[in-house]
Wavefront OBJ file of the C-alpha trace (Angstrom):
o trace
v -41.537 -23.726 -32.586
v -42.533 -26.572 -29.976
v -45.855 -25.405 -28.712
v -48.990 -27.604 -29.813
v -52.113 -25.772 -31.774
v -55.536 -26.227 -30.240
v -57.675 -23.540 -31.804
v -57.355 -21.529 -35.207
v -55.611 -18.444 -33.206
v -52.618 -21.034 -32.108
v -52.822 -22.195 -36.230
v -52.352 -18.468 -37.526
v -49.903 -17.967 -35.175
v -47.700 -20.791 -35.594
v -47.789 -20.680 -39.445
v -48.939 -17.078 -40.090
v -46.919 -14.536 -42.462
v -44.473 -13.774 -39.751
v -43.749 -17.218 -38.987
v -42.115 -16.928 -42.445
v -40.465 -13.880 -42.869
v -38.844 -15.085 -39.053
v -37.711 -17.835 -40.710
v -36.079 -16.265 -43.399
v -34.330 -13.804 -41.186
v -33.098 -16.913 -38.616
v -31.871 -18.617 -41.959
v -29.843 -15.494 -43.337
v -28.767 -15.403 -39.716
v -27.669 -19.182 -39.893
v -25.650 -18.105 -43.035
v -23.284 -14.975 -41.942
v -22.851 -17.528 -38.310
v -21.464 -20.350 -40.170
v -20.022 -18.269 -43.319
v -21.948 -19.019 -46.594
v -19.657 -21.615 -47.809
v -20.016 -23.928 -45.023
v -23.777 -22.987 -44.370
v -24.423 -24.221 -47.956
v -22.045 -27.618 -47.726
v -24.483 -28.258 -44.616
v -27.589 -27.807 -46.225
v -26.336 -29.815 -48.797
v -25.926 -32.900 -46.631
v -29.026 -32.540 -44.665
v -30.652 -32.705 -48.022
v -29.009 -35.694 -48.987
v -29.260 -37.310 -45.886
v -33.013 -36.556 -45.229
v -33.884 -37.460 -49.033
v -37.323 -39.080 -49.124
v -37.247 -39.038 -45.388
v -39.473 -36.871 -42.516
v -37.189 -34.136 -41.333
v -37.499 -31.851 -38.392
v -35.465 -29.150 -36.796
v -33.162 -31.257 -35.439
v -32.056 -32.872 -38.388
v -30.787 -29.685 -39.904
v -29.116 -28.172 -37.237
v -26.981 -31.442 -36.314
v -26.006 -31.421 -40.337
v -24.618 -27.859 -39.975
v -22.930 -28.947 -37.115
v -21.412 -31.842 -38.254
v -20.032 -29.723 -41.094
v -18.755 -26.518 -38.628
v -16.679 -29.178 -36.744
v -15.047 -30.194 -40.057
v -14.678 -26.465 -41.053
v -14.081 -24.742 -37.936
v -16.296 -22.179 -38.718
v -18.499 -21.847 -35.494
v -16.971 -20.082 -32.477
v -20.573 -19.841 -30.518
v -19.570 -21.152 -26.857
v -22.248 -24.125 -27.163
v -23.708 -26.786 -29.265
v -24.967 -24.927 -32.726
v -28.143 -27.033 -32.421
v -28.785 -25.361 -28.904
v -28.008 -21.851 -29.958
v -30.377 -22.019 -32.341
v -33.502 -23.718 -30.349
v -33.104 -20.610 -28.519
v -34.230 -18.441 -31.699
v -36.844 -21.384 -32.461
v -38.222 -22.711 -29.569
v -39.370 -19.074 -28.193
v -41.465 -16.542 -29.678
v -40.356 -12.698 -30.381
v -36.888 -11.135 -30.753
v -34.353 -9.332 -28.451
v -33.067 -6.257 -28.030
v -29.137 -5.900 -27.785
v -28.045 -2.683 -24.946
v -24.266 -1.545 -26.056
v -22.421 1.232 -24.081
v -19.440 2.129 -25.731
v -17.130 3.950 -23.798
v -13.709 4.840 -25.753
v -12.899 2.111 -27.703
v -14.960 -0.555 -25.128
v -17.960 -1.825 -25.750
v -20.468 -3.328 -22.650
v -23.742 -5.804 -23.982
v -26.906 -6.939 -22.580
v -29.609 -8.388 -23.812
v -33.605 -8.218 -22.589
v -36.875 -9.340 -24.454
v -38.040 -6.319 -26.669
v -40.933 -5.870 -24.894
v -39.044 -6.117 -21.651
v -42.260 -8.514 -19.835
v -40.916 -12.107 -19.370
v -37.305 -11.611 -17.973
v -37.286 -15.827 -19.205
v -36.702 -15.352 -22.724
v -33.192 -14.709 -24.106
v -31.175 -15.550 -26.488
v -27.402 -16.958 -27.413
v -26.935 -13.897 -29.802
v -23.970 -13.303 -32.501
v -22.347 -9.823 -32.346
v -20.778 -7.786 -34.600
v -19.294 -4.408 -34.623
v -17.480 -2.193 -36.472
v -16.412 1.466 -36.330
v -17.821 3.979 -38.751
v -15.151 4.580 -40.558
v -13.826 5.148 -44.454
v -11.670 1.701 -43.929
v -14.888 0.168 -42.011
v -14.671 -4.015 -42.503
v -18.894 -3.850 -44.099
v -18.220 -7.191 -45.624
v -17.460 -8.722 -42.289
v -20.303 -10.611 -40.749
v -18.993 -13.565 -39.247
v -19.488 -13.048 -35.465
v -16.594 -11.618 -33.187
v -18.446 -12.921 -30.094
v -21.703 -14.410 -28.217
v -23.793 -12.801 -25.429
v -25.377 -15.357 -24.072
v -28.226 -15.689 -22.014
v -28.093 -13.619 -18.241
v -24.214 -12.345 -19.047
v -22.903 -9.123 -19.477
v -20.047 -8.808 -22.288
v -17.647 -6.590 -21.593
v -15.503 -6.022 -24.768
v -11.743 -4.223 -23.995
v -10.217 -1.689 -26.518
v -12.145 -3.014 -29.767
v -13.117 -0.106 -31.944
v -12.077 3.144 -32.841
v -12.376 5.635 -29.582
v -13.100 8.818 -31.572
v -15.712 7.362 -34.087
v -19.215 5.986 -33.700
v -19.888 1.970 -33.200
v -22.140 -0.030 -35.214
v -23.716 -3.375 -34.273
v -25.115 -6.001 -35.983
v -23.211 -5.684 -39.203
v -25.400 -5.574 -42.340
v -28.526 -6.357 -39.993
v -27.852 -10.058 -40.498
v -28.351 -10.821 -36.621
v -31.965 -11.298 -35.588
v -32.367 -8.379 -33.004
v -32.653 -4.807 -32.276
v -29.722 -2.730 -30.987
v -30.258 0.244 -28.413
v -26.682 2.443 -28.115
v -25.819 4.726 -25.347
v -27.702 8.521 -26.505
v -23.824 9.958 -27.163
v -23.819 6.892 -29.542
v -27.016 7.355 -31.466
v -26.569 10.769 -32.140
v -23.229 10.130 -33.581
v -24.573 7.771 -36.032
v -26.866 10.715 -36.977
v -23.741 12.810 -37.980
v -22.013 10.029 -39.727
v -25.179 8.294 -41.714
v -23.789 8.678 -45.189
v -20.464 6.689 -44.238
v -22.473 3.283 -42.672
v -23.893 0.364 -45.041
v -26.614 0.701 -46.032
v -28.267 -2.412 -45.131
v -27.339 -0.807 -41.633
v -28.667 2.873 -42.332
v -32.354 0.618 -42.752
v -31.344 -1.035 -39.345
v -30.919 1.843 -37.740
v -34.231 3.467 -38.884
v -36.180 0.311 -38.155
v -34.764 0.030 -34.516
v -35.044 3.820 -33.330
v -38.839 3.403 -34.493
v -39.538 0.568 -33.066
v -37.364 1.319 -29.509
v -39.328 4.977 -29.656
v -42.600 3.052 -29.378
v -41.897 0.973 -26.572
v -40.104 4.621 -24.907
v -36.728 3.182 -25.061
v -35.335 5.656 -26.672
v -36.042 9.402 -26.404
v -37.734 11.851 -28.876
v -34.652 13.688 -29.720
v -32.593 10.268 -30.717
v -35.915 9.425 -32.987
v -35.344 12.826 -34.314
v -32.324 12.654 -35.045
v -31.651 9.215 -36.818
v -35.030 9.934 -38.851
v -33.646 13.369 -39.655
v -31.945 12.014 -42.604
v -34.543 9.788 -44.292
v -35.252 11.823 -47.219
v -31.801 11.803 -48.037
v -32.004 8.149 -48.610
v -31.788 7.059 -51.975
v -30.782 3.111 -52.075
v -33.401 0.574 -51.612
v -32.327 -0.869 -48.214
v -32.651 2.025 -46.422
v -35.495 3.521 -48.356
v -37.816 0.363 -47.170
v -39.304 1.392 -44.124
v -39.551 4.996 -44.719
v -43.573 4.984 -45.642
v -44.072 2.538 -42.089
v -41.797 5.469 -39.906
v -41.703 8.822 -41.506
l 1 2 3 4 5 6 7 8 9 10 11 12 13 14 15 16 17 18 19 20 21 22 23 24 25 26 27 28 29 30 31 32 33 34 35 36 37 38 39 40 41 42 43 44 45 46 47 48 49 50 51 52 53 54 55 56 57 58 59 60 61 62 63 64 65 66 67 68 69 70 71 72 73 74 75 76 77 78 79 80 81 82 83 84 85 86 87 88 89 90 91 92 93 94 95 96 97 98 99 100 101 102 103 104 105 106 107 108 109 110 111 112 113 114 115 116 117 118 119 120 121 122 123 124 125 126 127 128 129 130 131 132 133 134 135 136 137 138 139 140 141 142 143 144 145 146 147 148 149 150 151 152 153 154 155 156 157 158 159 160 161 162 163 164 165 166 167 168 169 170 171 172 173 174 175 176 177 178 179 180 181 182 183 184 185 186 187 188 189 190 191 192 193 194 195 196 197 198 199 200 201 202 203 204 205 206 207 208 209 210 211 212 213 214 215 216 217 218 219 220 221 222 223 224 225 226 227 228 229 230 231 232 233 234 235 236 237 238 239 240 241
């Protein structure tokens, strides 16, 4: 973050608990972007290259650059180090809208609490069908939304079978389907990761708060918590249930 402290409020929020677990999150996210193989050969020269030596944002993001050029492993549609001031330089987190209709899939993006139409994001997506042959392992980014654009995605999943987003929850952001959507993931729970399955329960709470989504979608994704027995998706249940 750029903004300057001036009081103890400005201090706790700049380098409070949540500025931590947000970085965490934006570093796993830095990880599936650039695949872990060259993520790690990039943090490996930014250490050697800022040994003994002041570092600041910068620094790392133009070593994980320098090594996605070599690799080839980045296929945002700008400069890595910008994508990523836009996660940085900007407090809170977006919210990803997906339509699917047949196999095509339409994003958005607004601010989750939908206030200061200024803030957005160049955000990795990735989808997958919930299906038995369902790529889970897959989290390199199939495409960017980037910031005021509607993506329009042609013939990309599976017409009959739910959509998920965000594979493995390893994007920073919350994803609101269409309602024919959500309740399908209801029906098909058991078959989705479930890293996802504590995605999904996490978003519909949080989207229910701020009215986004209705009663009957809470209902319905939080129908199945009990059922949960794997330690992703069993998490949140004491904050939602």
């Amino acid at each position: 973050m750029t903004d300057q402290t001036t009081d103890r409020a400005d201090n706790d929020r700049m380098f409070g608990t949540f500025s931590y677990h947000k970085g965490g999150r934006v570093v796993r996210m830095m990880e599936h972007m650039l695949t872990k193989e060259t993520f790690n050969k990039g943090l490996t020269a930014y250490l050697v290259d800022m040994e003994y030596s002041a570092a600041k944002e910068d620094d790392l993001f133009l070593s994980l650059e320098a090594v996605t050029l070599e690799d080839g492993t980045y296929n945002g549609r700008i400069f890595f180090s910008e994508a990523m001031k836009s996660w940085t330089n900007q407090a809170g987190l977006p919210v990803v809208h997906v339509i699917k209709e047949g196999g095509d899939l339409t994003f958005d993006q607004r601010w989750l609490r939908d206030k200061e139409t200024d803030r957005e994001w160049h955000i990795p997506l990735t989808y997958t069908s919930v299906l038995p042959t369902s790529d889970w392992p897959n989290t390199h980014p199939e495409d960017w939304l980037p910031p005021g654009s509607v993506l329009t995605k042609v013939d990309v999943v599976e017409a009959t079978a739910p959509v998920v987003v965000n594979v493995q929850g390893t994007g920073y952001y919350r994803v609101n389907y269409d309602k024919a959507n959500w309740l399908a993931l209801a029906t098909d729970h058991m078959m989705i990761h479930c890293f996802n399955r504590a995605q999904i329960i996490c978003d519909v709470a949080a989207l229910y708060e701020l009215d986004l989504v209705t009663q009957e979608v809470r209902d319905a994704e939080l129908g199945y918590i009990d059922q949960q027995t794997e330690w992703g998706p069993s998490t949140p249940m004491s904050s939602v249930s």
